[in-house]
Each structure stands twice: as structure tokens, then as C-alpha cells.
N, CA, C, O and CB atoms as a CASP TS submission, in Angstrom:
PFRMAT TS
TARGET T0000
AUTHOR 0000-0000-0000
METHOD Language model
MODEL 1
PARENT N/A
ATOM      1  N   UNK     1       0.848  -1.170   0.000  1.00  0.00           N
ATOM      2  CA  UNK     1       0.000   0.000   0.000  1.00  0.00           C
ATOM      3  C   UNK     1       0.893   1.233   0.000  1.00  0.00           C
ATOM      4  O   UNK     1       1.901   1.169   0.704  1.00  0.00           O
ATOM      5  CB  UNK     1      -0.965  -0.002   1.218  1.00  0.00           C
ATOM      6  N   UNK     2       0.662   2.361  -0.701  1.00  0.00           N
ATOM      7  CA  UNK     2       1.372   3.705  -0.233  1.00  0.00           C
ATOM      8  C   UNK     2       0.623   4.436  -0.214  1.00  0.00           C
ATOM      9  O   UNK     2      -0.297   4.762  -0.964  1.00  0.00           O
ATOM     10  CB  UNK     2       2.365   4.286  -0.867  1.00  0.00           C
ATOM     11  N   UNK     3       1.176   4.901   1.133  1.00  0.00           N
ATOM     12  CA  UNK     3       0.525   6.257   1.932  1.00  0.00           C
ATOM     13  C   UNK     3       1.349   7.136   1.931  1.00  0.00           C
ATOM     14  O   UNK     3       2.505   6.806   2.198  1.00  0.00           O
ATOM     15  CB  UNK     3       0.120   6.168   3.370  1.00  0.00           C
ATOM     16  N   UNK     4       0.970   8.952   1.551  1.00  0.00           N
ATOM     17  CA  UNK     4       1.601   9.817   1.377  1.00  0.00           C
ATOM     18  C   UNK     4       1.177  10.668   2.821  1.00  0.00           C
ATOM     19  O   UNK     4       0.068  10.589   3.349  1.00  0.00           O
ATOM     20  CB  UNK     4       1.373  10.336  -0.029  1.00  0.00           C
ATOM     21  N   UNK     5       2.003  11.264   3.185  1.00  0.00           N
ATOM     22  CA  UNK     5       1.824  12.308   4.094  1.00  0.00           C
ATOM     23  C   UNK     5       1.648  14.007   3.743  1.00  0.00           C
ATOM     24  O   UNK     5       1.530  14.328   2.560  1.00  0.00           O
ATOM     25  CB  UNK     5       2.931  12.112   4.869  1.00  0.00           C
ATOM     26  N   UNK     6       1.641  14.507   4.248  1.00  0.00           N
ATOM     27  CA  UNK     6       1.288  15.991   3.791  1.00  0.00           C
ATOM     28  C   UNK     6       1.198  16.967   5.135  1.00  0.00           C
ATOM     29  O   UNK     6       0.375  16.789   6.032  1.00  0.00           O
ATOM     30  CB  UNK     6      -0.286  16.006   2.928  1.00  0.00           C
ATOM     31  N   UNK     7       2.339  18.190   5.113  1.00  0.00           N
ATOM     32  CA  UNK     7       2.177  19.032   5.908  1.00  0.00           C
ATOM     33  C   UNK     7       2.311  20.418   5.636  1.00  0.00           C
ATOM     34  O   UNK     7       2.889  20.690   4.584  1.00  0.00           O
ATOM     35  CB  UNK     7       2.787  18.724   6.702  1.00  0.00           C
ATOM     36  N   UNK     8       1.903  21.377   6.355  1.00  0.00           N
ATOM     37  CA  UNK     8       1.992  22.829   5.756  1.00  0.00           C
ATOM     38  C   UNK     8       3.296  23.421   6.570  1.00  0.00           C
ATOM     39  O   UNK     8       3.710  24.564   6.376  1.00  0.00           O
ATOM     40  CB  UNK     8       0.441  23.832   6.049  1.00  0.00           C
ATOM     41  N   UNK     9       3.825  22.604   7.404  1.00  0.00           N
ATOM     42  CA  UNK     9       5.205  23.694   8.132  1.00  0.00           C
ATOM     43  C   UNK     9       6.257  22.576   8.092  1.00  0.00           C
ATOM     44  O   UNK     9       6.162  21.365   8.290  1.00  0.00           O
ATOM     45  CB  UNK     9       4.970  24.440  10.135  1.00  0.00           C
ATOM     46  N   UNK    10       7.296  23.377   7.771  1.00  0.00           N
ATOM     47  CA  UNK    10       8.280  22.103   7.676  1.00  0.00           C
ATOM     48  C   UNK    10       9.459  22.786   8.815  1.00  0.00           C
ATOM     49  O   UNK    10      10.508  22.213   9.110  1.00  0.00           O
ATOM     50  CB  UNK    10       9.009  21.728   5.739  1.00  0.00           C
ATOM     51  N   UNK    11       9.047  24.055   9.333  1.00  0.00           N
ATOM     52  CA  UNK    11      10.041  24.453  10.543  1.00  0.00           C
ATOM     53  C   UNK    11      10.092  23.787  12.010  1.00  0.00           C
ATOM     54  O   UNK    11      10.858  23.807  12.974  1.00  0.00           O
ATOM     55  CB  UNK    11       9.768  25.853  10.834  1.00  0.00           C
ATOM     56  N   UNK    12       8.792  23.151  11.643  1.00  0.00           N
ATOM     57  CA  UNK    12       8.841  22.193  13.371  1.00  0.00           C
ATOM     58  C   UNK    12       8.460  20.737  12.803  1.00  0.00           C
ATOM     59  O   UNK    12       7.898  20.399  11.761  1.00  0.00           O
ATOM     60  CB  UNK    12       7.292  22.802  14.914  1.00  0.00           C
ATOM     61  N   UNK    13       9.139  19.780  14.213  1.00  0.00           N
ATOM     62  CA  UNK    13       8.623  18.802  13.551  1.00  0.00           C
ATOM     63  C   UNK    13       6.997  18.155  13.644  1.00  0.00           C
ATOM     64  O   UNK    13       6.380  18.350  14.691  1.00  0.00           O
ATOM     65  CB  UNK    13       9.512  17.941  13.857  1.00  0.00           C
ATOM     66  N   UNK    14       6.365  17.419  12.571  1.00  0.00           N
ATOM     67  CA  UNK    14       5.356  16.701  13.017  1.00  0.00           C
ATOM     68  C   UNK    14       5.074  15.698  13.669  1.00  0.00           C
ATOM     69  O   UNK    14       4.709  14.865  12.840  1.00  0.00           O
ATOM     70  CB  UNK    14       4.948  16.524  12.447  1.00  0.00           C
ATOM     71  N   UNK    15       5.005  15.113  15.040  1.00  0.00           N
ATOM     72  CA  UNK    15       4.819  13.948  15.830  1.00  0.00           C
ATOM     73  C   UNK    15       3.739  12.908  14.986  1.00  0.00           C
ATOM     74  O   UNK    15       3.902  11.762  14.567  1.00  0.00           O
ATOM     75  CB  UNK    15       4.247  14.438  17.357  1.00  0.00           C
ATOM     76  N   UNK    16       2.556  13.842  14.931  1.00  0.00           N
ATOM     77  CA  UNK    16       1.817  12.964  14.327  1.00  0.00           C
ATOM     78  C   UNK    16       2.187  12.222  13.227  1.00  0.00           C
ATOM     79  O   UNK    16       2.272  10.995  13.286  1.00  0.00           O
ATOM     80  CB  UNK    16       0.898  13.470  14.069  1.00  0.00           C
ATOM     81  N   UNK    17       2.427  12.893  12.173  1.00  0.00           N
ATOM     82  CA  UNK    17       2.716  11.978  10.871  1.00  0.00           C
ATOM     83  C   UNK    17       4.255  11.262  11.314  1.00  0.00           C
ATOM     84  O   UNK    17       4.369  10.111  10.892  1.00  0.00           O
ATOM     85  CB  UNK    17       2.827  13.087   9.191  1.00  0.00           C
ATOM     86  N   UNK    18       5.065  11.620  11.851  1.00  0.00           N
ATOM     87  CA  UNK    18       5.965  10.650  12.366  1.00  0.00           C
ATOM     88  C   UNK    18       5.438   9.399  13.017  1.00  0.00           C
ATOM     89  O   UNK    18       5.981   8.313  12.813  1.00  0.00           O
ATOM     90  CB  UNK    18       6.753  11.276  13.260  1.00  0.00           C
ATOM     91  N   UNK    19       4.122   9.570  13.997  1.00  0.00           N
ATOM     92  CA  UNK    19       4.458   8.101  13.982  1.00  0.00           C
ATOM     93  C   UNK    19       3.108   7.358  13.236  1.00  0.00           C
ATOM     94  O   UNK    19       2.798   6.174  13.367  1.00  0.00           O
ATOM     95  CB  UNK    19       4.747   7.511  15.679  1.00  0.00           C
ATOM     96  N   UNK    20       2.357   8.438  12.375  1.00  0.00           N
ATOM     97  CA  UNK    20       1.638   7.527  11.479  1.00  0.00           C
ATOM     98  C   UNK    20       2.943   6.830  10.624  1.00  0.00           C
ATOM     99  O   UNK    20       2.920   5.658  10.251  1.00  0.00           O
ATOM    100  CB  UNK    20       0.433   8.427  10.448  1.00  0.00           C
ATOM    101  N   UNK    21       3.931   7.636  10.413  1.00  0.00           N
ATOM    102  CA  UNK    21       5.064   7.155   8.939  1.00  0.00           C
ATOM    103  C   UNK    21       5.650   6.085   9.714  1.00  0.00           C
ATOM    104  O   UNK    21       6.069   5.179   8.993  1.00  0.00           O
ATOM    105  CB  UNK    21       6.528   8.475   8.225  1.00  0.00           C
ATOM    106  N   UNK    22       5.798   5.918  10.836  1.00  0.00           N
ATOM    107  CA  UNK    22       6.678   4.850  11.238  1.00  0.00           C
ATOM    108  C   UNK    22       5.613   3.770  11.590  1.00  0.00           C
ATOM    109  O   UNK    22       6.023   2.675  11.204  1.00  0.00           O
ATOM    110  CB  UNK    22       7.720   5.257  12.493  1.00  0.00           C
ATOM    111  N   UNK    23       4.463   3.693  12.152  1.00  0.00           N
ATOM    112  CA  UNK    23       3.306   2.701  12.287  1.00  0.00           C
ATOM    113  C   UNK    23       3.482   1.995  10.752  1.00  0.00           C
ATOM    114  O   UNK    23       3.898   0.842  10.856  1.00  0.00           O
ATOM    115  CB  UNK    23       1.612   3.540  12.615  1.00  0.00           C
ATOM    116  N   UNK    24       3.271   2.406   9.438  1.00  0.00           N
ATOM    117  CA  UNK    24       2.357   1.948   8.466  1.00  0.00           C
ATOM    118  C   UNK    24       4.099   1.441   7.561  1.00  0.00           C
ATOM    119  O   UNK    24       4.236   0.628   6.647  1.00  0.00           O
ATOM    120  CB  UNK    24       0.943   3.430   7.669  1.00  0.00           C
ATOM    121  N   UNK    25       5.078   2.201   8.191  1.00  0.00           N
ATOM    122  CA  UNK    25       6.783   1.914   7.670  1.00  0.00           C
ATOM    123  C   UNK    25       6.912   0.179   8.011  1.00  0.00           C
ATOM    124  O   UNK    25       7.296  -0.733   7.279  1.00  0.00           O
ATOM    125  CB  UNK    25       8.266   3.067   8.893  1.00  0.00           C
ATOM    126  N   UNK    26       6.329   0.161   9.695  1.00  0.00           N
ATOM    127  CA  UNK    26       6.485  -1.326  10.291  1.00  0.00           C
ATOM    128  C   UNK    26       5.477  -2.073   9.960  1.00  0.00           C
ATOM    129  O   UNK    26       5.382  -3.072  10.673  1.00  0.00           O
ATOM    130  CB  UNK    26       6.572  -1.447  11.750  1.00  0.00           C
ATOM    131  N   UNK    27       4.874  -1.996   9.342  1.00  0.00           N
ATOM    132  CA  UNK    27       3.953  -2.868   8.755  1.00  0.00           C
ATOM    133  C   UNK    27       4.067  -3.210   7.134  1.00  0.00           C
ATOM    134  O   UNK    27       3.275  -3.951   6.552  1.00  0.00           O
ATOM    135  CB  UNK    27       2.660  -2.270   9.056  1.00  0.00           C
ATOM    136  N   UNK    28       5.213  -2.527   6.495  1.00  0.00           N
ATOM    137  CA  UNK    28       5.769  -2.726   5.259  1.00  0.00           C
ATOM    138  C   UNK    28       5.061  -2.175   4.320  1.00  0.00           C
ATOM    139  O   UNK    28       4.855  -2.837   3.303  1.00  0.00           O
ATOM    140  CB  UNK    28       5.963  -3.952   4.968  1.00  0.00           C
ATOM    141  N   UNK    29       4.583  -0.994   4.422  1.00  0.00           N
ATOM    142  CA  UNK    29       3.874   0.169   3.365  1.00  0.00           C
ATOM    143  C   UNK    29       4.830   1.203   3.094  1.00  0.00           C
ATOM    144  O   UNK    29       5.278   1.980   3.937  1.00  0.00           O
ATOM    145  CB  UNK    29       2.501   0.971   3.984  1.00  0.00           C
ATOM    146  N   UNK    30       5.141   1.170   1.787  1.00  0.00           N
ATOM    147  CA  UNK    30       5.547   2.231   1.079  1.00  0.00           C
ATOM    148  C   UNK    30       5.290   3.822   1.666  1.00  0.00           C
ATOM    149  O   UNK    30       4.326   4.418   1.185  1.00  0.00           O
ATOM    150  CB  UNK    30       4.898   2.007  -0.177  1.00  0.00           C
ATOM    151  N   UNK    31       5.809   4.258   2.303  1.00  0.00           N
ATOM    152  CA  UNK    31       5.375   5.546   2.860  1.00  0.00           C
ATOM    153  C   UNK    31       6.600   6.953   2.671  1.00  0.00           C
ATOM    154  O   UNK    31       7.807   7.079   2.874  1.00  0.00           O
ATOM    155  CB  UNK    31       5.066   5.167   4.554  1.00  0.00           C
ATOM    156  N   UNK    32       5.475   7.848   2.168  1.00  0.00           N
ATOM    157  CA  UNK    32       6.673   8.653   1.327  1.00  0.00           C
ATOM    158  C   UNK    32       6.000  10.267   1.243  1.00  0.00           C
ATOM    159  O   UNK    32       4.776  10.312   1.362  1.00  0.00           O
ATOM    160  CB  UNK    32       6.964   7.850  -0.548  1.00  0.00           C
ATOM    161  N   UNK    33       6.503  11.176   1.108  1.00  0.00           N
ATOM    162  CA  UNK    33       5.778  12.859   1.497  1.00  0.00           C
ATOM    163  C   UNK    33       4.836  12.703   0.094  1.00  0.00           C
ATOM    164  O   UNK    33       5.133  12.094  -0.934  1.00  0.00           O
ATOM    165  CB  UNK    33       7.216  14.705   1.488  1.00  0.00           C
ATOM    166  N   UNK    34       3.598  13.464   0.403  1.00  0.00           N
ATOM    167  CA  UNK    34       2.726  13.458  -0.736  1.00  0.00           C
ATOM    168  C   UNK    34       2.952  14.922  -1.395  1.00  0.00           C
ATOM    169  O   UNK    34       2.917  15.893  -0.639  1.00  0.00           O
ATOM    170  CB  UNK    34       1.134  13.149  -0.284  1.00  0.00           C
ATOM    171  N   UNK    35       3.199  15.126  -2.874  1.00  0.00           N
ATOM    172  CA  UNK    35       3.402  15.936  -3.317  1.00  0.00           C
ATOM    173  C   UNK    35       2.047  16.230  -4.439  1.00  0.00           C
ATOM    174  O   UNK    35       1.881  15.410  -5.342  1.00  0.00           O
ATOM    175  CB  UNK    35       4.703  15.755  -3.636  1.00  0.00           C
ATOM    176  N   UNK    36       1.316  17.164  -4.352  1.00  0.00           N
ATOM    177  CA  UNK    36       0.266  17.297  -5.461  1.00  0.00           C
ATOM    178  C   UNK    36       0.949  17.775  -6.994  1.00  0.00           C
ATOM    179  O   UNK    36       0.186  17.835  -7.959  1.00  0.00           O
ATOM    180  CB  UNK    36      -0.889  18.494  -4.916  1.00  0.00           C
ATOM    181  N   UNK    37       1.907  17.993  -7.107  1.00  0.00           N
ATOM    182  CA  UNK    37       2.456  18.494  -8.362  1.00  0.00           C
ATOM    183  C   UNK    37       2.942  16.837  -8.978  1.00  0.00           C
ATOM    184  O   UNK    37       2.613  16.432 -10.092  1.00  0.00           O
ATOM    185  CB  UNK    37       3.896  19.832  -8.072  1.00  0.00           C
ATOM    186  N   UNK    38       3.400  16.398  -8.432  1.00  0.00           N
ATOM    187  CA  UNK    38       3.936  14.931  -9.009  1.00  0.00           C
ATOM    188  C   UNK    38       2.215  14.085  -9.196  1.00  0.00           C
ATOM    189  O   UNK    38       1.473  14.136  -8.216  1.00  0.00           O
ATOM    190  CB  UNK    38       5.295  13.918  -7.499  1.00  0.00           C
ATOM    191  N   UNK    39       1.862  13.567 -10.113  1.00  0.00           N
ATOM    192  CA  UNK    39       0.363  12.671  -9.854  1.00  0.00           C
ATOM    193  C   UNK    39       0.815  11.233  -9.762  1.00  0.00           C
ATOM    194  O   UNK    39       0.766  10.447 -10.709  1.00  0.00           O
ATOM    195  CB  UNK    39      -0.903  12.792 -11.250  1.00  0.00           C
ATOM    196  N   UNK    40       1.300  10.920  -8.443  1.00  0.00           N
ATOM    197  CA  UNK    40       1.694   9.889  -8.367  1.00  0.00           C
ATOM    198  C   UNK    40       0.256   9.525  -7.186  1.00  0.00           C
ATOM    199  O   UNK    40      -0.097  10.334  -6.328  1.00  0.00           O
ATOM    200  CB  UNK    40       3.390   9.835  -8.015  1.00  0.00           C
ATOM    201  N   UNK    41      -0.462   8.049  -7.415  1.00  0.00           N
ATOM    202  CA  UNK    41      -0.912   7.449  -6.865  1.00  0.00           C
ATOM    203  C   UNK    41      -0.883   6.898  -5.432  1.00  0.00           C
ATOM    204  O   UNK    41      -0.074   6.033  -5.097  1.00  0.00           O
ATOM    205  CB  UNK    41      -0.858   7.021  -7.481  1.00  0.00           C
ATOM    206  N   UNK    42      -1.742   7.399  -4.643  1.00  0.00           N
ATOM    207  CA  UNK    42      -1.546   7.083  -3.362  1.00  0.00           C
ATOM    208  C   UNK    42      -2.756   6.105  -2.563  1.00  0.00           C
ATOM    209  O   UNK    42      -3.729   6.378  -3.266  1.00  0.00           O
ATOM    210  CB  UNK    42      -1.362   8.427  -2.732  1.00  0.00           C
ATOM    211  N   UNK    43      -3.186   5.279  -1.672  1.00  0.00           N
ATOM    212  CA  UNK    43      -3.857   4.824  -1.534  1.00  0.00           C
ATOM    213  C   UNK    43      -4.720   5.267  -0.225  1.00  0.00           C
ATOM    214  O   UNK    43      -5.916   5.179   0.054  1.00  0.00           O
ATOM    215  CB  UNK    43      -3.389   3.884  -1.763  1.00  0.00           C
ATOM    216  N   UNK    44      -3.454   5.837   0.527  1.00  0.00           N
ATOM    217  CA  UNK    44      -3.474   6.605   1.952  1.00  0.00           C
ATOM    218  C   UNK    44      -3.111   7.497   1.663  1.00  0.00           C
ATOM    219  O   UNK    44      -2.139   7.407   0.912  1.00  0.00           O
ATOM    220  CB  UNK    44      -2.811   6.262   3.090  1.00  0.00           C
ATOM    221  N   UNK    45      -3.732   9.391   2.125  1.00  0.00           N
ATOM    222  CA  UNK    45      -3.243  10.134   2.373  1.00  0.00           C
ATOM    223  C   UNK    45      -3.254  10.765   3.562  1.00  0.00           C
ATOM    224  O   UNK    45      -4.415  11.153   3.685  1.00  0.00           O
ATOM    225  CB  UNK    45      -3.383  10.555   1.686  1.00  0.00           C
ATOM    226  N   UNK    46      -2.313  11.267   5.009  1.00  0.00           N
ATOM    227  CA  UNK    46      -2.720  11.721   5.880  1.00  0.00           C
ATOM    228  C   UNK    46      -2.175  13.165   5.935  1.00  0.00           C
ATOM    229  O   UNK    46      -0.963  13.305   5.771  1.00  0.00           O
ATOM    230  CB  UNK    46      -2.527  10.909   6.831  1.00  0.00           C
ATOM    231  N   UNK    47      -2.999  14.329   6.164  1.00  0.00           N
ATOM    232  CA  UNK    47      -2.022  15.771   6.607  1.00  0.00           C
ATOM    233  C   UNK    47      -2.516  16.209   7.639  1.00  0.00           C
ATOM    234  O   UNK    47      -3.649  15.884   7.993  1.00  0.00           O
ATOM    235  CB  UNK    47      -1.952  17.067   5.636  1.00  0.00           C
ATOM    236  N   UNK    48      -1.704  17.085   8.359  1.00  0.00           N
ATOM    237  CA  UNK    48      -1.616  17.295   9.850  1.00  0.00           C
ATOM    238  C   UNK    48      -0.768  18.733   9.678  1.00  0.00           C
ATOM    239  O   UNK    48       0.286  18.926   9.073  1.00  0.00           O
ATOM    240  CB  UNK    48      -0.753  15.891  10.819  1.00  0.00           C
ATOM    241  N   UNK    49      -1.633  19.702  10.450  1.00  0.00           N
ATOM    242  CA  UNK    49      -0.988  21.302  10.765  1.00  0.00           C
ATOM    243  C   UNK    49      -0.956  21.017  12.290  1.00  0.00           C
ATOM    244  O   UNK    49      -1.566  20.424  13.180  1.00  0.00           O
ATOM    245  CB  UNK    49      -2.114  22.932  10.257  1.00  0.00           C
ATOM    246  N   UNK    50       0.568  22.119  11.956  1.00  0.00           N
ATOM    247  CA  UNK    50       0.498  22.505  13.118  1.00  0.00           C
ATOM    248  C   UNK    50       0.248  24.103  13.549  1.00  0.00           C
ATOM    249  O   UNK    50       1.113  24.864  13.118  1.00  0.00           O
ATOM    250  CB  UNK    50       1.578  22.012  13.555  1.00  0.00           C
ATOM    251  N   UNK    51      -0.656  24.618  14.220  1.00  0.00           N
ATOM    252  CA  UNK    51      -0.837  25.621  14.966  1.00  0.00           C
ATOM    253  C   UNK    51       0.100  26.182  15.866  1.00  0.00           C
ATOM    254  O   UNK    51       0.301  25.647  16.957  1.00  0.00           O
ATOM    255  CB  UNK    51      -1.729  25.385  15.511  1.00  0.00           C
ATOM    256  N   UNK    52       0.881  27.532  15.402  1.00  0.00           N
ATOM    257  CA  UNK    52       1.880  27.990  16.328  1.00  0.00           C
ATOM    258  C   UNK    52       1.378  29.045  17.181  1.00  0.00           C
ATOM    259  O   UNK    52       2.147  29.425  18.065  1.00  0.00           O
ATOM    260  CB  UNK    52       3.061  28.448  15.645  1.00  0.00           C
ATOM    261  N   UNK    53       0.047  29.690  17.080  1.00  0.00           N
ATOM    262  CA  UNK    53      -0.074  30.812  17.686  1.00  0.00           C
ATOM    263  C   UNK    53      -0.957  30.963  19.255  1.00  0.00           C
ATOM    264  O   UNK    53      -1.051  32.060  19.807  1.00  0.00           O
ATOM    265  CB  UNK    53      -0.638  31.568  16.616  1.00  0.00           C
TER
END
């Protein structure tokens, strides 16, 4: 299966999609940053903001 991730800040890190990426990594899924400019096929997509204010 591949699941793409997706975030809007790349100055902090994301916990969440870290350990969705490492959950679905140990279970042997293709897991890789989701880019909308590339139309590459995904089956999973998860995104997650983070709120700094």
C-alpha cells in the first residue's frame, strides 16, 4: 500500500505523521511525502498542521 503524508510547516517537527510514517513503515507500506504536483498514486493520504499561535 502507499501512503503519502502531507504538511503545511516544515520548521517544526510533526509527531503525528511521524508516527503515522513509522506505524504503516512497520507494517511494510511504502510511505513517502505526498506531493500534489507529481500525480503519483496514493492509496493513503494523511495531513496534519500545526498551529503555532
Amino acid at each position: 500500500m502507499n501512503i503519502g503524508i502531507l504538511t503545511d510547516s516544515y520548521k517544526f517537527p510533526n509527531l503525528a505523521l511521524m508516527k503515522i510514517s513509522a506505524y504503516y513503515k512497520q507494517a511494510g507500506h511504502n510511505v513517502d511525502w505526498f506531493v500534489p504536483a507529481l500525480n503519483t498514486m496514493y492509496d493513503k493520504v494523511f495531513y496534519s498542521k500545526i498551529f503555532s499561535f
